[in-house]
FIMARKE-122239 format. One record per residue (C-alpha): x, y, z; residue number from 0. Coordinates in pm, 1 decimal, decimal comma. Example, Ala and Ser with C-alpha at 12.3 -4.5 7.8 and 13.67 -1.06 7.14 Angstrom:
2
+----------+----------+----------+------+
:       xx :       yy :       zz : resi :
+----------+----------+----------+------+
:   1230,0 :   -450,0 :    780,0 :    0 :
:   1367,0 :   -106,0 :    714,0 :    1 :
+----------+----------+----------+------+
***
This chain:
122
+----------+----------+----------+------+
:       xx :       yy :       zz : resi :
+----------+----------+----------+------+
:  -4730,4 :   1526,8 :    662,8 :    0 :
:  -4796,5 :   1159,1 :    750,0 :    1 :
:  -4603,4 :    979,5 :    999,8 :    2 :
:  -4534,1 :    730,3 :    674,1 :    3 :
:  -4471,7 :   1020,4 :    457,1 :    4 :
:  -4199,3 :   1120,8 :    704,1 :    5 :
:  -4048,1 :    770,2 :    741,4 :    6 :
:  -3999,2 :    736,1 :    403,9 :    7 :
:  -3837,1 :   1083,8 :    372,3 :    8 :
:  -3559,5 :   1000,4 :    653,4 :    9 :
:  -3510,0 :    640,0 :    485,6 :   10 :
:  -3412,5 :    817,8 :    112,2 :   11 :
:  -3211,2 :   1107,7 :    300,3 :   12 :
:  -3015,2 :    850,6 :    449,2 :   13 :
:  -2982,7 :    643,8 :    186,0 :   14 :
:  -2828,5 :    888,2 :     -6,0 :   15 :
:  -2611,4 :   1014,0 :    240,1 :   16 :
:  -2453,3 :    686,5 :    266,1 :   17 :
:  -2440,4 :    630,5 :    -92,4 :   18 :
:  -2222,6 :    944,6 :   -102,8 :   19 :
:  -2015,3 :    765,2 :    156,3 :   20 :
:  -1985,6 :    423,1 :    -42,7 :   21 :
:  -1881,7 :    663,9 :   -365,0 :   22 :
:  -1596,2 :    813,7 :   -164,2 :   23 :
:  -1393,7 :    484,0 :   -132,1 :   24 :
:  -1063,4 :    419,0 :   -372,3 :   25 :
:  -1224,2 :    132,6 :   -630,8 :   26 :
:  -1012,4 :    -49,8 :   -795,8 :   27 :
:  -1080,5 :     23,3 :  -1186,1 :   28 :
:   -767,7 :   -196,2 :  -1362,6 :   29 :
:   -489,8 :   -440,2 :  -1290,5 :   30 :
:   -206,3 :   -580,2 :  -1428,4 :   31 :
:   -186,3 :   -850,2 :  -1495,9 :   32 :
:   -506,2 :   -866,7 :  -1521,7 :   33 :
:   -755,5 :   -999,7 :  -1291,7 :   34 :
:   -853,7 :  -1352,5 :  -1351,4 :   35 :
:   -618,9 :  -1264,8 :  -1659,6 :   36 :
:   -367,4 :  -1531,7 :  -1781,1 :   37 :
:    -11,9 :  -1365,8 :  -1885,1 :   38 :
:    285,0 :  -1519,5 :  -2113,9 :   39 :
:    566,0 :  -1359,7 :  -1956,1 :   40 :
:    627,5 :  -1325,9 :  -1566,8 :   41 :
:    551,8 :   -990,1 :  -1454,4 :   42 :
:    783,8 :   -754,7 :  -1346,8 :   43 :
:    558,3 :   -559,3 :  -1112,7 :   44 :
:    202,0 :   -496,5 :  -1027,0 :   45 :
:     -8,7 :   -209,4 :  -1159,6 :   46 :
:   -332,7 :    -88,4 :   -966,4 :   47 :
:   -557,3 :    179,5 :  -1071,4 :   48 :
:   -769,0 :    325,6 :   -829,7 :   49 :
:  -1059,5 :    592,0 :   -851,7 :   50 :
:   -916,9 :    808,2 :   -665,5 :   51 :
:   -582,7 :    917,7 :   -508,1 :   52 :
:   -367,8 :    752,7 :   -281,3 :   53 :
:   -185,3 :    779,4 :     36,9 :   54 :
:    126,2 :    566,8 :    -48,5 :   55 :
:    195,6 :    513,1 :    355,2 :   56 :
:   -144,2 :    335,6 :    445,4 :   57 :
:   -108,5 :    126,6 :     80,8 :   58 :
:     40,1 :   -190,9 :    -40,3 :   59 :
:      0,1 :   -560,8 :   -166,2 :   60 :
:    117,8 :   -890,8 :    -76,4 :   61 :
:    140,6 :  -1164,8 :   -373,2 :   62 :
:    116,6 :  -1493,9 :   -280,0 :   63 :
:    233,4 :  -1788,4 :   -506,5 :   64 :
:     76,2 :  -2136,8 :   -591,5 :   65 :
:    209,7 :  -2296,2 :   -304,9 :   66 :
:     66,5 :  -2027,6 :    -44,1 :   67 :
:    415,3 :  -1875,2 :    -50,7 :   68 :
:    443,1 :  -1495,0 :    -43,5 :   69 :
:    633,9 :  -1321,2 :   -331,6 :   70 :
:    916,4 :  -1109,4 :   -288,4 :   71 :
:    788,5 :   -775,6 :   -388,5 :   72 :
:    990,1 :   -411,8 :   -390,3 :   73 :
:    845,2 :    -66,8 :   -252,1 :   74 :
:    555,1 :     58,8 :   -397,6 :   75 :
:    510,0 :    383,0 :   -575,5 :   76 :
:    199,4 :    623,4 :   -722,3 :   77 :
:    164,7 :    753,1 :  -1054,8 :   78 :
:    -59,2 :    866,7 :  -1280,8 :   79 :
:   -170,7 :   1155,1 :  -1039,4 :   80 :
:   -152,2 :    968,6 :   -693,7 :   81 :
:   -422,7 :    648,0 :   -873,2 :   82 :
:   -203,1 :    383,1 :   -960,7 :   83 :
:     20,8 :    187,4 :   -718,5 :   84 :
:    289,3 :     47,4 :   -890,8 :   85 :
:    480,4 :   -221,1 :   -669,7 :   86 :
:    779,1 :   -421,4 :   -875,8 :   87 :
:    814,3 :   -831,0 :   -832,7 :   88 :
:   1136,6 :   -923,1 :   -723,8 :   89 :
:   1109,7 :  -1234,1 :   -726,5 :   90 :
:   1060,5 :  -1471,2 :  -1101,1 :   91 :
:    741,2 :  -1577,1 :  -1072,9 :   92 :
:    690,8 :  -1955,8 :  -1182,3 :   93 :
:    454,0 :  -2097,8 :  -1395,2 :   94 :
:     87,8 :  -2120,8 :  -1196,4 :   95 :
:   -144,6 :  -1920,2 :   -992,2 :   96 :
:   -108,3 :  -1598,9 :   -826,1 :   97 :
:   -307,4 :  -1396,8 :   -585,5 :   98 :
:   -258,9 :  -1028,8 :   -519,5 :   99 :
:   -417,9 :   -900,4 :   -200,5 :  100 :
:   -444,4 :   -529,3 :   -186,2 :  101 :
:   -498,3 :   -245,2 :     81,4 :  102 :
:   -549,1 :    121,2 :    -12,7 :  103 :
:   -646,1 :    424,6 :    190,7 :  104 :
:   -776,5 :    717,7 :    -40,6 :  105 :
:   -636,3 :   1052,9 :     10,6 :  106 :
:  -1005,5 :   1173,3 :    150,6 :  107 :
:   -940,7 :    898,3 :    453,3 :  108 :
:  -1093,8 :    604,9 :    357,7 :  109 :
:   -932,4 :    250,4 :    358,0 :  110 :
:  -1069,1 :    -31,3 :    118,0 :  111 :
:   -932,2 :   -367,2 :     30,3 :  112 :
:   -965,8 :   -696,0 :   -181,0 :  113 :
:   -827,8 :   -941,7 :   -354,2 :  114 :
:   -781,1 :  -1093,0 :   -739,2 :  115 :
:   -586,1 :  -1394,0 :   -954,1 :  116 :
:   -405,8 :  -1377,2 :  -1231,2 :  117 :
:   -195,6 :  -1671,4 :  -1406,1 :  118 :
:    155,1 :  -1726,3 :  -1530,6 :  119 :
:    109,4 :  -2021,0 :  -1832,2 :  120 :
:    376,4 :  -2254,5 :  -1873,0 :  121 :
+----------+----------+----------+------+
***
């Protein structure tokens, strides 16, 4: 086998190992409100859907407001078998902007994060 031949063998083994490892992270699949979504009616809470399960200690969200200000927010819970972290608004949300920032670590160990809008319309 060439030395190329073998250089180009370790390069696909590890890219697929570390494909395996991106695969194993909790993606977000849904939110609501939706992201980049405009809604009617203030929310009451937040709904994330994950691929996979969460650990509910190591997960959360902070909601920030059109003026930068954070959102009063209750404690979060799991359902839908450990994938969706429900977290309730205590606050009324005003007309404008909002930005959810989430955290999640996945029952397998990993931790991802990220960020998305959604609008309240007048």
């Amino acid at each position: 086998m060439s030395p190329m031949t073998k250089m180009l063998l370790a390069a696909a083994a590890i890219s697929i190992a570390l494909a395996g490892q991106v695969m194993a992270h909790a993606h977000l699949k849904s939110a609501v409100p939706e992201a980049d979504g405009t809604v009617k009616a203030a929310p009451s809470e937040i709904d994330l859907t994950f691929s996979e399960g969460l650990n509910l200690k190591f997960s959360g969200i902070k909601v920030t407001g059109p003026d930068k200000t954070a959102v009063k927010t209750g404690e979060g819970m799991l359902m839908n078998g450990d994938t969706t972290l429900m977290v309730p608004v205590s606050d009324r949300l005003a007309p404008g902007k909002y930005t959810v920032e989430w955290h999640v670590l996945s029952t397998d160990g990993h931790k991802t994060n990220g960020t998305y809008g959604f609008t309240v319309a007048p």
